[in-house]
ZARO-865943 format. One record per atom (N, C-alpha, C): x, y, z; residue in one letter. Coordinates in steps of 0.2 Angstrom, whole numbers, plus 5000, padded with zeros to 4 digits. Last residue first. Layout:
<rs>
XYZA
...
</rs>
This chain:
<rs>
508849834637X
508749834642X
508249784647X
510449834628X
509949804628X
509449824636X
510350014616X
510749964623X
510049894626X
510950074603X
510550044605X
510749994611X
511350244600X
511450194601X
510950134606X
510150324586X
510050314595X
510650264597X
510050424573X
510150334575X
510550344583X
508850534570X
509650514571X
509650444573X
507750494561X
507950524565X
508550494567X
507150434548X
507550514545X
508050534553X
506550344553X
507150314549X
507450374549X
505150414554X
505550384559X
506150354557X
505050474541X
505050514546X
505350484550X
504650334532X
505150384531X
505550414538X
503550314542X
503850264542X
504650304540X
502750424537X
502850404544X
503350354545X
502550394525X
502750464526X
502950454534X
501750254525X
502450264522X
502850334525X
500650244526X
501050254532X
501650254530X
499650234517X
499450294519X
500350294525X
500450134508X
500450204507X
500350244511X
499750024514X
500250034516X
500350104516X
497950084518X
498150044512X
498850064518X
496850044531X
497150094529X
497650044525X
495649904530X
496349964534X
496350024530X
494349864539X
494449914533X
495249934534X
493849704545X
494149764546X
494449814541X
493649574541X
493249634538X
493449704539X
494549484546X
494549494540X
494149554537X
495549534561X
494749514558X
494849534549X
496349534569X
496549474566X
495849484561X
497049604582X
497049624574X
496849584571X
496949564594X
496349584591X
496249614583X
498149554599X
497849494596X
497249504595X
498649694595X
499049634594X
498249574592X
497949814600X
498349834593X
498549754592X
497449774614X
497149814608X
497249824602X
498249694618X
497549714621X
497149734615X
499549754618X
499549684616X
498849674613X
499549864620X
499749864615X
499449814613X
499349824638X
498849894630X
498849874624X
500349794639X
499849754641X
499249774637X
501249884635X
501449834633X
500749774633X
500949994646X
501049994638X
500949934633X
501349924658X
500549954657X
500449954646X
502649904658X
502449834659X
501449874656X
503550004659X
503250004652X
503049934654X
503950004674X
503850084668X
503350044665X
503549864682X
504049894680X
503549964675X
502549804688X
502549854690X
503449884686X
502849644682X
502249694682X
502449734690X
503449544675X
503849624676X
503249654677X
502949434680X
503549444680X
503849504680X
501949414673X
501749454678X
502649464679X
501849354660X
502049414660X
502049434667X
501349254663X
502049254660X
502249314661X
500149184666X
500449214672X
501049244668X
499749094653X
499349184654X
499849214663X
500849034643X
500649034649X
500449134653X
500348904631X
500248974633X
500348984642X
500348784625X
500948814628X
500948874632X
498848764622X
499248724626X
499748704627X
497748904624X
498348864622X
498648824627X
496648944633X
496648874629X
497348834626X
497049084633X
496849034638X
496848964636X
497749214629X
497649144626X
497449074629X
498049314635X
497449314629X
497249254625X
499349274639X
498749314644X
498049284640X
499949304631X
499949224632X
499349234637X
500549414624X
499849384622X
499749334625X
501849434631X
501149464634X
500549434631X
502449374624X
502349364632X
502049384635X
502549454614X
502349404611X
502349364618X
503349574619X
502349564619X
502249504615X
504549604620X
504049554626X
503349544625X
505249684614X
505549634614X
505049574617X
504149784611X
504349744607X
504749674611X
504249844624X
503649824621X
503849784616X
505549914623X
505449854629X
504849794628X
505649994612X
505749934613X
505749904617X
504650074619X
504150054613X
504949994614X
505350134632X
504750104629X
504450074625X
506150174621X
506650124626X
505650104628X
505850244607X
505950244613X
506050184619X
506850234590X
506250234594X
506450254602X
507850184583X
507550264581X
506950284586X
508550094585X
508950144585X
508650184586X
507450014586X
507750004591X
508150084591X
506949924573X
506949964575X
507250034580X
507449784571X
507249834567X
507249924568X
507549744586X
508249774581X
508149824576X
506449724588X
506449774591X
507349794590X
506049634578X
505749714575X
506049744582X
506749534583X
506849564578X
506649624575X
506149534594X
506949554595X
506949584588X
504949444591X
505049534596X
505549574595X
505449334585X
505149404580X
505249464587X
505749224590X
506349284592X
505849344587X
505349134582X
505249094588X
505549174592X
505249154568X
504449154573X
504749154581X
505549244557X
505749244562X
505549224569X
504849244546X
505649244545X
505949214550X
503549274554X
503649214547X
504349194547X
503749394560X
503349324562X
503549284561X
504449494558X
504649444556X
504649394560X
503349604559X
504049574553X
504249544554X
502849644570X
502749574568X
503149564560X
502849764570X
502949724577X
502949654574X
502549884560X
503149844560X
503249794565X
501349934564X
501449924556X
502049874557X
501649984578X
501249964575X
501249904571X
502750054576X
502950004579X
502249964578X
502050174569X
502450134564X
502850064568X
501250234580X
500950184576X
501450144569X
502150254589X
501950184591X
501450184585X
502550364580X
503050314582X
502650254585X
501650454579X
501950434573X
502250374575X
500350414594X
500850474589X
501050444585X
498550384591X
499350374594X
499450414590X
497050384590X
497350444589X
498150414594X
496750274584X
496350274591X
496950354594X
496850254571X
496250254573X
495950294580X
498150204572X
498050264571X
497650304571X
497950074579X
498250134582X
498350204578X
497350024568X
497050044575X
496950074578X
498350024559X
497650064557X
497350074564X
499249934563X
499450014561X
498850044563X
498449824563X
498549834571X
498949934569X
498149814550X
497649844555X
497949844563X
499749784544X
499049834543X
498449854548X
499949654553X
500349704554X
499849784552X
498949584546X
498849574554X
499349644556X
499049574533X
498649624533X
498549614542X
500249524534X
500549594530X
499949614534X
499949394540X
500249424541X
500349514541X
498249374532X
498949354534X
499249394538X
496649294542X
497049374539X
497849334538X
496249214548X
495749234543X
496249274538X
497549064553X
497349134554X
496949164547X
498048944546X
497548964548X
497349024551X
499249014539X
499248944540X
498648934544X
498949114524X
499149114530X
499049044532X
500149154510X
499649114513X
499549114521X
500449334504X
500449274507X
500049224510X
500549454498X
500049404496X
500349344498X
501249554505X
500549554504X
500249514504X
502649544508X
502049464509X
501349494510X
503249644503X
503449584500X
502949514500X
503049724512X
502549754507X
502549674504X
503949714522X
503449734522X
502849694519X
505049754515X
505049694516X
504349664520X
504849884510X
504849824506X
504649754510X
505049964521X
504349944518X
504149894514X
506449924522X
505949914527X
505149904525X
506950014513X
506949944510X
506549894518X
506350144516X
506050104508X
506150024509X
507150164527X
506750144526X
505850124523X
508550144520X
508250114527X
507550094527X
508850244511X
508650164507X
508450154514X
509350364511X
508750374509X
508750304505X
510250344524X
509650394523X
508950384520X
510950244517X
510650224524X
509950264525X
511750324510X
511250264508X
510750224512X
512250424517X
511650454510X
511250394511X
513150334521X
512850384526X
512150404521X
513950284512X
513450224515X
513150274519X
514750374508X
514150344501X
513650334506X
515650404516X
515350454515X
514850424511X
516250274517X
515750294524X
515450344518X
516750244505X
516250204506X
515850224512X
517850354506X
517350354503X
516850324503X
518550294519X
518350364520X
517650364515X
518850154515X
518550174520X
518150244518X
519850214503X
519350174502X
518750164508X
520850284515X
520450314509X
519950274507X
521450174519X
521050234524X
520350274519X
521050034508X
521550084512X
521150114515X
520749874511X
520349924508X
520949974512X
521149714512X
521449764507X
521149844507X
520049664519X
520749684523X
521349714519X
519049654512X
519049704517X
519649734520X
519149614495X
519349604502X
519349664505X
519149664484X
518749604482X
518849574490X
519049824477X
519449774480X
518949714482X
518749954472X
518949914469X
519449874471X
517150024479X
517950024480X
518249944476X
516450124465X
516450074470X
517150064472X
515750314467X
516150244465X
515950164469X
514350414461X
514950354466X
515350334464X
513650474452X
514450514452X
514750454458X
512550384448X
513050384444X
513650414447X
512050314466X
512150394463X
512650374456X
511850184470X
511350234469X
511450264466X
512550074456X
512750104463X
512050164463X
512349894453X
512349984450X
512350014459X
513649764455X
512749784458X
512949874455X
514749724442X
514749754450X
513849784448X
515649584437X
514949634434X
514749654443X
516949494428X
516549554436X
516049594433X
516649374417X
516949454418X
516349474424X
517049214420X
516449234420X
516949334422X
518149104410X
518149164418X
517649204416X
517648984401X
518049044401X
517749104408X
518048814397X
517848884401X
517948954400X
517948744381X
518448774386X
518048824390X
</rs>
């Protein structure tokens, strides 16, 4: 005979939380609201962007499908690069995060990280994000989808010069296996920092 598998609830960060003990949203009173806001404000705080890193850190050791370098370590030296080449704390963690989800998310990753991101950063750095993978096509003269005119389309807007840079010298020149990075670790404190700032509403532009 079966017997009813007993609720077993995920540990919560803090011992002194609670969980709200309802198994539906549309059961939750004012009150159960009230204290799952005031929990999820901490846990946003100090989980965003640890669990950011993670996901990160998660394809260290990934296979690449022909590229020298994978992923993790394509994201790692385009950080290093740009920390190399004296950037501020924000384009070097847009850096480290422009390609999270290459893999997860090949055909729309710009958007992705520029979700990832987006609330904490500068409307230049998302504009950069959402378009540089339109921007490499420039740098790809033999591909046999690539179209190097693609980008001219926003050329003379604000952030068309940034974006052409970024790509230039942080994107499709990150790819060398010999280049030294800087481990994850050195960018964690940075990474922190921008997650700690207020969350921006995010508009598309």
């Amino acid at each position: 005979m079966d017997h009813p598998l007993e609720p077993v609830n995920s540990p919560l960060l803090y011992a002194d939380w609670q969980h709200i003990d309802k198994i539906s949203l549309e059961h939750f009173s004012t009150k159960d609201w009230q204290v799952l806001q005031s929990q999820r404000h901490i846990y946003y705080r100090e989980q965003q962007a640890r669990q950011a890193l993670r996901m990160l850190a998660d394809s260290e050791a990934d296979e690449t499908f022909g590229y020298r370098i994978n992923n993790f370590r394509h994201c790692l030296q385009s950080a290093t690069m740009a920390l190399r080449d004296g950037l501020n704390e924000e384009d070097i963690v847009v850096s480290l995060f422009h390609d999270i989800g290459f893999i997860s998310c090949p055909d729309s990753h710009g958007e992705f990280a520029a979700a990832l991101l987006g609330n904490y950063v500068s409307e230049r750095n998302r504009w950069m994000l959402r378009r540089h993978a339109i921007f490499q096509d420039v740098h790809c003269p033999h591909h046999p989808h690539a179209d190097p005119q693609a980008r001219e389309r926003w050329r003379g807007h604000p952030n068309f010069e940034w974006a052409a840079t970024f790509v230039e010298r942080y994107d499709q020149a990150a790819i060398d296996p010999a280049y030294e990075c800087a481990p994850l670790s050195h960018f964690e404190p940075m990474v922190m920092r921008l997650f700690s700032r207020p969350s921006q509403p995010l508009y598309i532009d």
